[in-house]
LORO-950474 format. One record per residue (C-alpha): x, y, z; residue in one letter. Coordinates in steps of 0.25 Angstrom, whole numbers, plus 5000, padded with zeros to 4 digits. Example, Ala and Ser with C-alpha at 12.3 -4.5 7.8 and 13.67 -1.06 7.14 Angstrom:
2
504949825031A 505549965029S 
END
This chain:
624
483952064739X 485152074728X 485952154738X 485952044748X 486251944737X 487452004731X 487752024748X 487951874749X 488451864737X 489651944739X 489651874754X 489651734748X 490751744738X 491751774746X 491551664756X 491351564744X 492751624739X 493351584753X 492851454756X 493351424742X 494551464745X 494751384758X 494151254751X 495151244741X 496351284751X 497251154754X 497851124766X 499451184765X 500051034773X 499750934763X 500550884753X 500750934739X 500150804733X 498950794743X 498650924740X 498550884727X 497750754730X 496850854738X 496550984729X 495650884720X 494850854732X 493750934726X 493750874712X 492350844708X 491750894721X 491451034715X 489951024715X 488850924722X 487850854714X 486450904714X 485450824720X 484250754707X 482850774716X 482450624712X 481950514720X 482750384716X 482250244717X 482950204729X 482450304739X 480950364739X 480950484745X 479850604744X 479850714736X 480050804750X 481250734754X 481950734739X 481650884739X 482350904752X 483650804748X 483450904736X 483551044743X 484650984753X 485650944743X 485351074733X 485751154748X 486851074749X 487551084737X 487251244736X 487851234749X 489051154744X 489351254731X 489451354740X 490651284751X 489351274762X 489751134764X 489251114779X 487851154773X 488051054760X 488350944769X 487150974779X 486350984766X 486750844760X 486750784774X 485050844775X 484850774763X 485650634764X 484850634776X 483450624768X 484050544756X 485350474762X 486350414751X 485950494739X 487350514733X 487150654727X 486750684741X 488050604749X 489150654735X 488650794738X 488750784755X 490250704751X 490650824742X 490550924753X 491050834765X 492250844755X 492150984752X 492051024766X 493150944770X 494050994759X 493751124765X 494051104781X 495551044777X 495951154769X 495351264776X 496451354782X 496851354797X 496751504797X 495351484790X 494951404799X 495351484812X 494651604808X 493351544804X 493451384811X 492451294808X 491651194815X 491451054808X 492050914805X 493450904801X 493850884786X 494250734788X 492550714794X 492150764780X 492950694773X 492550564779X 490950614777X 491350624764X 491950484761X 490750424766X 489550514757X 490750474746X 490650344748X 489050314749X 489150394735X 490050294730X 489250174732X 488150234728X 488450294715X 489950204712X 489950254697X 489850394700X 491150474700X 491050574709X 490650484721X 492150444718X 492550594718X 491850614734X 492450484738X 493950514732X 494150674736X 493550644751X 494450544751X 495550624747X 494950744758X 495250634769X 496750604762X 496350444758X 497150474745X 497150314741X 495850294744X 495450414736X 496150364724X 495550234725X 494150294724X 494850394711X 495050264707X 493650194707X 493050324702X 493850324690X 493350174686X 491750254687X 492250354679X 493750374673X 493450504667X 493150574679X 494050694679X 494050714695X 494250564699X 495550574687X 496050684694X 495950644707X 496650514702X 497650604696X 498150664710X 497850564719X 498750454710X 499850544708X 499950584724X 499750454729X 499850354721X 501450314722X 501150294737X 500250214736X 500950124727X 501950134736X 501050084748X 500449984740X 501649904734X 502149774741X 501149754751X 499549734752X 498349834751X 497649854763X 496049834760X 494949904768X 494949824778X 496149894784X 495450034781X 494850124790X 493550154784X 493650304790X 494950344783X 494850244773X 496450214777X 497150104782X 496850084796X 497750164807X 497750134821X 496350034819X 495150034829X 494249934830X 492849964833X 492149864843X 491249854830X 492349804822X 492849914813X 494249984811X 494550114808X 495650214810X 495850254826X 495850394821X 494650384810X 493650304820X 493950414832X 493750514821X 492550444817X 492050434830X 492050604834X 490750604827X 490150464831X 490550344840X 489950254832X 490950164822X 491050224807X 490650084801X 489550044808X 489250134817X 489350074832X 489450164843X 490950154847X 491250184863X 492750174860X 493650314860X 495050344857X 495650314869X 494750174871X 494950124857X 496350054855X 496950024841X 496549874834X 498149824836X 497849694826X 497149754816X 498249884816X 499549764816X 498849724804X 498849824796X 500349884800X 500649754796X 499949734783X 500149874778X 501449934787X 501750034776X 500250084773X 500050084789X 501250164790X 500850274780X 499550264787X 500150284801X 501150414794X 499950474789X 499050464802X 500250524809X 500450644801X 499150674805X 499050654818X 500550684824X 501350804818X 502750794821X 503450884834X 503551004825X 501950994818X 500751034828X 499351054822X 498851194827X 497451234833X 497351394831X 496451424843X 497451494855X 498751504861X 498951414871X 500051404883X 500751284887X 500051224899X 498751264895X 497451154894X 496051204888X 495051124881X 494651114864X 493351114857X 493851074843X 492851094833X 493451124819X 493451024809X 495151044805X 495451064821X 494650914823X 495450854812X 496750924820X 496250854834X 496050734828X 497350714823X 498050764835X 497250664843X 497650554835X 499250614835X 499750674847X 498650754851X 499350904851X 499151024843X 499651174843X 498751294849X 498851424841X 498251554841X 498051644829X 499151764832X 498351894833X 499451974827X 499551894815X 498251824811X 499051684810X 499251564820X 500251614829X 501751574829X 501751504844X 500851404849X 500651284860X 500451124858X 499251064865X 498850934867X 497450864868X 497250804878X 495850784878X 495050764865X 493650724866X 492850724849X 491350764852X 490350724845X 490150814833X 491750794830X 492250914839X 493350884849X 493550914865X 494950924867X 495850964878X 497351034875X 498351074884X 499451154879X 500951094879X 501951174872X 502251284864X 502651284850X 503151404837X 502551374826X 503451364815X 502451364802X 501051294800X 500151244789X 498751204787X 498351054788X 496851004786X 496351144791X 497151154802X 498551214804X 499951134808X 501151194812X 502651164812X 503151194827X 504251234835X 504351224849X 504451324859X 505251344872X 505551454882X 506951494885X 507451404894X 508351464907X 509151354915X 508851334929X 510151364935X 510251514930X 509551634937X 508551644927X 508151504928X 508151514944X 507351644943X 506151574933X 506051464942X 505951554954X 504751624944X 504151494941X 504051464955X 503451594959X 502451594946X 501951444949X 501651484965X 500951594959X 500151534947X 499751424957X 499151554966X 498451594957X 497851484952X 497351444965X 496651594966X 496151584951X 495351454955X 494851524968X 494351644958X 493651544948X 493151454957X 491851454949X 492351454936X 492651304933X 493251324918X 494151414925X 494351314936X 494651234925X 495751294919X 496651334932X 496551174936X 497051154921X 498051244923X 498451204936X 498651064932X 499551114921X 500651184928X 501951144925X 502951114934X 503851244937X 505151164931X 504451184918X 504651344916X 503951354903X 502751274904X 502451354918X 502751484910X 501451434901X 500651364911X 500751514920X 500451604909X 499151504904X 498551524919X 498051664914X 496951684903X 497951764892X 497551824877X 497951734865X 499151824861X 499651824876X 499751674875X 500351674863X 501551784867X 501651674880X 501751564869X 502851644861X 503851684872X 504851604879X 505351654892X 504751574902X 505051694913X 504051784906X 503051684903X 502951684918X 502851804921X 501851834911X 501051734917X 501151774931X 500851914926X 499551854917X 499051814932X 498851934937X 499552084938X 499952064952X 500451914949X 501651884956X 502451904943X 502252064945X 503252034958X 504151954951X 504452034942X 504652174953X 505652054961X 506352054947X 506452204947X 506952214961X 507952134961X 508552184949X 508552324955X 509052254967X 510252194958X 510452334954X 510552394967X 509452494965X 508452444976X 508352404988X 509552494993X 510552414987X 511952524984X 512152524969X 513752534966X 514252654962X 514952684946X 515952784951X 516452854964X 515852994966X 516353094976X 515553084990X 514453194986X 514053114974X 513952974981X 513053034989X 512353094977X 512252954970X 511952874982X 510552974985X 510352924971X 510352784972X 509652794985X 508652884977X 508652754965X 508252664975X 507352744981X 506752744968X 506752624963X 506252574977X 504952664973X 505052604959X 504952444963X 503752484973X 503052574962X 503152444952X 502552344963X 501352424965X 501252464950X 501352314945X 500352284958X 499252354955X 499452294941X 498952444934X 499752474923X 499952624926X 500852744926X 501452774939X 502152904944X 502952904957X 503653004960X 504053064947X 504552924941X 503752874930X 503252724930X 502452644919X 501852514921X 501352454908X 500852314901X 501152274887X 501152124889X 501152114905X 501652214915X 502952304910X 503252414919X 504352524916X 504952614929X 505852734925X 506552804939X 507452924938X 508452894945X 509453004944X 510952994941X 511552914939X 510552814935X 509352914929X 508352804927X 508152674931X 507152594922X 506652464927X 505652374916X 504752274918X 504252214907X 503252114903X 503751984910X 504552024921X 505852044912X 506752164917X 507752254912X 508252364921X 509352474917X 509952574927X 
END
């Protein structure tokens, strides 16, 4: 029994120790002074209460029932001194269910509705894609946690730290004002209190100027021109058929967990793209307040669209342009990510983790939804298709989520009118009648398959015109299943020519890129008048003997070479990477990173060998 104690004990330290760690993390983005506003987000919510086993007055209940409020709460708070939190607030929810607006009971679940949302914000990215988590975002919490604050604030207004709950969620969901005006009404209960002086302290000296600034030479706006979700004046109002405005945002938000209203709770059959904005009630209050609606509007925005350079990042794959597949969002800071794009401009970057470093890797793609369906328990359905290709430059952690500074990436481009411009059309061309082919023989094949039916109509639908070179490039190589890492190399490289041929080589070893690149080699040797008969000018003017001498071995080259340009075909035909001998002259055939095949002749004077290479795209260097 003692050797399985200590066991756990030495397994429970050290996860104490890291979830320690994580919890007091802070996200790297935010400013100096919110930082600062937010490191005393804790302050007085270091312990829970424990909960007195007596029945009061107002509410009978039996002795069974205040045993098991009793058990519930004691569990929760075990569990919430040892960073459970889930289980705390499963535990306080269990007994607010059997004794409902007890305050120790809702100051206790509000504590670790904080605690838990402090957590999910500053949780590292790269935490967070090694071990993701499945739960409501950190703005959810901190709502949940407003509202436990505020029942304790009615019901016990003298006591300090309902004031404490109520200002740090605040704070969690960045309503600074609003938080120092509840610092405020703390201090008249209790001017002494060291966490509600200190809170004061930082709060005042981050934000107060600005406020001042806001306030001077115009009206406050009173609650009626509040969102009661956000607690801020109203942006882009929505009026309920029942009567009530909130926030566009906040009252969708709202509405992934329930469709009925926030205040009174009628079922709501309205959605985003039904409900229209209130236009009186939004010129009234541009009107009224044009320079708090216009901080208002700066700050909605720098949420919800990043600049050209900034894209919000979902390490899950590399994806290629051209490519459309669905999403099952289910972690709390990657829903807090979509719901911000979705109110923005609705993209976001796509990366893989780079195998070969253990970090996000340095090229990735821009995606747009577009399809987003919120079920019911918060998660989202959405749809991506991929768009362009970006370097990221350097990124950093942003409410549990990772954001990147970008550049955009191009391949090379090569102008119509020159021979290499004429010779990738001509390969486009070729590359679309075959995709095309084969696409129509992948569908016969997986007739019964529907997701896979699925996927070639997608892709299908999605070629690009041949005009644009890149974005066939992509839409080719995406047409075949390929490893993470090979789609990342495709991501990184920039010749549109070899893109092409990877591709046409990804759809099978006897694609049609195998010929290509033999009517690449023929035609060189052709150029060089090795093949096909073709004389070779002679270097100097021998006597009679030894014309004859070179001449029988040149037509012994070609003869040769001849041999060599059948072996290859029927080598790269039967798409085995072997080791051939013919006739004495050695020939390899080998793949790295697609086919490469290196041929050797012994030629004789006064050309003693003849290498011809063939390596991985089709590109070709010859030397005689």
């Amino acid at each position: 029994m003692d050797t399985n104690q200590n066991t756990k004990l030495v397994f429970s330290l050290p996860h104490l120790w890291c979830v320690t760690v994580l919890y007091l993390r802070f996200a790297a983005v935010m400013s100096i002074e919110a930082s600062a506003a937010v490191a005393v987000v804790s302050d007085g919510l270091d312990d829970v209460e424990e909960f007195v086993c007596a029945n009061d007055g107002a509410q009978s209940m039996s002795g069974d029932k205040l045993s098991q409020v009793f058990e519930f709460v004691q569990t929760g708070n075990r569990a919430f001194r040892h960073d459970r939190l889930e289980e705390a607030i499963e535990c306080y929810s269990k007994a607010n269910s059997i004794k409902p607006g007890d305050p120790i009971i809702l100051s206790n679940r509000s504590a670790a509705y904080i605690r838990i949302g402090r957590f999910l914000k500053s949780r590292s990215p790269s935490a967070s894609e090694y071990s993701p988590l499945n739960g409501l975002d950190p703005t959810i919490h901190a709502e949940l946690a407003v509202k436990d604050a505020e029942k304790v604030m009615n019901i016990r207004s003298n006591f300090p730290k309902s004031y404490i709950l109520m200002a740090n969620a605040l704070i969690l969901l960045e309503k600074y004002e609003m938080a120092r005006d509840v610092v405020l009404s703390g201090l008249q209960v209790d001017n002494l209190c060291y966490h509600l002086r200190n809170l004061l302290q930082i709060l005042e000296r981050t934000y107060t100027s600005s406020s001042v600034r806001r306030s001077h030479g115009r009206p406050e706006h009173t609650d009626d021109f509040d969102c009661t979700l956000c607690l801020k004046l109203l942006y882009d109002p929505v009026t309920t058929p029942c009567g009530h405005s909130f926030c566009r945002s906040c009252l969708f938000q709202s509405m992934d967990r329930s469709n009925k209203c926030p205040l009174c709770r009628t079922v709501l059959f309205i959605t985003p793209r039904t409900c229209a904005i209130s236009v009186t009630l939004n010129n009234i209050i541009q009107k009224t307040f044009p320079e708090e609606y216009a901080e208002r509007k700066s700050e909605h925005e720098s949420l919800t669209n990043l600049s050209v350079d900034l894209m919000p990042l979902f390490v899950m794959d590399a994806v290629l342009p051209c490519q459309k597949f669905p999403l099952n969002i289910f972690e709390p800071r990657y829903r807090l990510m979509v719901r911000r794009i979705m109110e923005g401009n609705h993209r976001m970057g796509m990366v893989v983790v780079d195998s070969t470093t253990g970090d996000i890797a340095d090229f990735a793609c821009e995606v747009e939804i577009t399809e987003c369906e919120p079920l019911p328990d918060g998660r989202f359905y959405i749809e991506v298709e991929a768009r362009r290709r970006f370097r990221i430059v350097h990124s950093w952690d942003q409410d549990g989520y990772r954001v990147a500074e970008v550049e955009w990436i191009q391949d090379m481009h090569l102008p119509k009118g020159t021979k290499e411009g004429t010779e990738l059309q001509e390969l486009i061309r070729n590359a679309a009648e075959y995709a095309q082919a084969w696409i129509i023989r992948t569908k016969e094949v997986a007739w019964q398959d529907r997701r896979r039916l699925v996927e070639l109509l997608n892709a299908e639908t999605l070629m690009p015109a041949p005009d644009d070179a890149e974005r066939f490039s992509f839409w080719l190589a995406a047409l075949s299943k390929r490893r993470p890492q090979e789609r990342l190399e495709l991501l990184r490289l920039r010749d549109t020519k070899e893109r092409i041929m990877r591709g046409l080589l990804y759809l099978g070893g006897k694609s049609k890129a195998v010929w290509m690149q033999l009517t690449y080699i023929k035609r060189f040797l052709i150029t060089k008048g090795i093949m096909e008969g073709i004389p070779v000018p002679a270097r100097r003017s021998p006597s009679t003997s030894s014309q004859q001498s070179l001449g029988g071995r040149r037509s012994k080259r070609i003869v040769f070479v001849s041999f060599l340009f059948k072996t290859l075909c029927k080598l790269l035909s039967a798409d085995q990477p072997t080791k051939t001998i013919a006739r004495g002259f050695p020939l390899w055939s080998t793949l790295p990173h697609g086919p490469a095949v290196v041929a050797t002749v012994h030629c004789g004077r006064p050309y003693p060998y003849l290498p011809v290479t063939l390596v991985q795209a089709g590109g070709l260097s010859a030397t005689l």
